[in-house]
C-alpha positions as CSV (number, residue, x, y, z in Angstrom):
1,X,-7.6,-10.3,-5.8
2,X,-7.5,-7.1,-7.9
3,X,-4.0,-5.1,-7.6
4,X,-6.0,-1.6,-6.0
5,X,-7.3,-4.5,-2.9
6,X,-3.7,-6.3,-2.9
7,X,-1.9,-2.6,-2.7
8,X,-4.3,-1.4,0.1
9,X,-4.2,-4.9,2.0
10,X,0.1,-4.4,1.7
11,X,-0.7,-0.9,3.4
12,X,-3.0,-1.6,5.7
13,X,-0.4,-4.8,6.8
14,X,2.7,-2.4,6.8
15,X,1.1,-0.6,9.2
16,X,0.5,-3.4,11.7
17,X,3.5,-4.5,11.0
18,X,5.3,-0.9,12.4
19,X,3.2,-0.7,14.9
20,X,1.1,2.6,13.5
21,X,-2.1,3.5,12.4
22,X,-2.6,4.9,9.3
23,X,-2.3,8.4,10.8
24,X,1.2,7.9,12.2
25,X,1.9,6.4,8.4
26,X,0.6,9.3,6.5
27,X,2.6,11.3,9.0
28,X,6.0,9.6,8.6
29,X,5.3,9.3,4.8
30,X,4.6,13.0,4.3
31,X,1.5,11.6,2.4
32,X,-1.4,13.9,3.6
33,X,-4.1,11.1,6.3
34,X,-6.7,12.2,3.9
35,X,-5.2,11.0,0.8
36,X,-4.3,7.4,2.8
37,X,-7.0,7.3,4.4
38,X,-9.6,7.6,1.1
39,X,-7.4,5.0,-0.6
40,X,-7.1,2.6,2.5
41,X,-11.2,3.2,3.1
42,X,-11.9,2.6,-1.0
43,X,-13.1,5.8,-1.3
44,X,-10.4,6.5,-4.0
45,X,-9.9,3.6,-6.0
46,X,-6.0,4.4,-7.0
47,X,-3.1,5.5,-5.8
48,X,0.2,6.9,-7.2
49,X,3.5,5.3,-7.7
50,X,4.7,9.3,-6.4
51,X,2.7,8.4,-3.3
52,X,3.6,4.5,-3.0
53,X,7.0,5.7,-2.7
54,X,6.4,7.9,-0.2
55,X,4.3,5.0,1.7
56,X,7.3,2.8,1.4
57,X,9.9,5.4,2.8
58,X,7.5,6.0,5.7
59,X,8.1,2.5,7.1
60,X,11.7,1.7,5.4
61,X,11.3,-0.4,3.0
62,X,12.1,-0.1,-0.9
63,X,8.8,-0.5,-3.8
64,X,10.0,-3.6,-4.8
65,X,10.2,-5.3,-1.5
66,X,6.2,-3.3,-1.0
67,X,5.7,-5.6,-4.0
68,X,7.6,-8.4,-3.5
69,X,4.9,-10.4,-0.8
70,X,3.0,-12.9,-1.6
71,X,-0.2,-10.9,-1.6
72,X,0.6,-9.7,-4.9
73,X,1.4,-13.9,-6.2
74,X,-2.5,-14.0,-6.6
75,X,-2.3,-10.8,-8.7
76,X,0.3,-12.3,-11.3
77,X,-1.3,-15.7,-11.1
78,X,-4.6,-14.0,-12.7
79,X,-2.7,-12.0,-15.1
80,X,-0.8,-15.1,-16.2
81,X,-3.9,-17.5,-16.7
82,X,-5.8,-14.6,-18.6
């Protein structure tokens, strides 16, 4: 799994997770639903950490604990057998 398909998998998750749809996200992130929703979609292949942060306020949690799930172990196994 690449990081861009962990990240948006970790959204797309926190989102179920609370309860919302990715509108109700972008709206308690501030992000704007058409920035979210490209990146969520794969229509824009990245995302900033200005935004992540944003993401990760929207639904109360901190970046590290956004990065700290084992969708990202798959990530870091790759990068460590390259």
């Amino acid at each position: 799994m690449t990081v861009q398909n962990a990240t948006k998998q970790r959204i797309i998750d926190l989102a179920t997770k609370n309860e919302i749809t990715i509108h109700k996200l972008s709206l308690q992130s501030g992000v704007p639903y058409s920035t979210l929703s490209s990146f969520v979609n794969g229509k824009c292949k990245s995302i900033t950490l200005t935004t992540l942060l944003h993401i990760c306020d929207g639904v109360g949690i901190t970046m590290k604990e956004f990065f700290d799930d084992p969708l990202f172990d798959s990530v870091y196994k790759q990068k460590a057998n390259k």
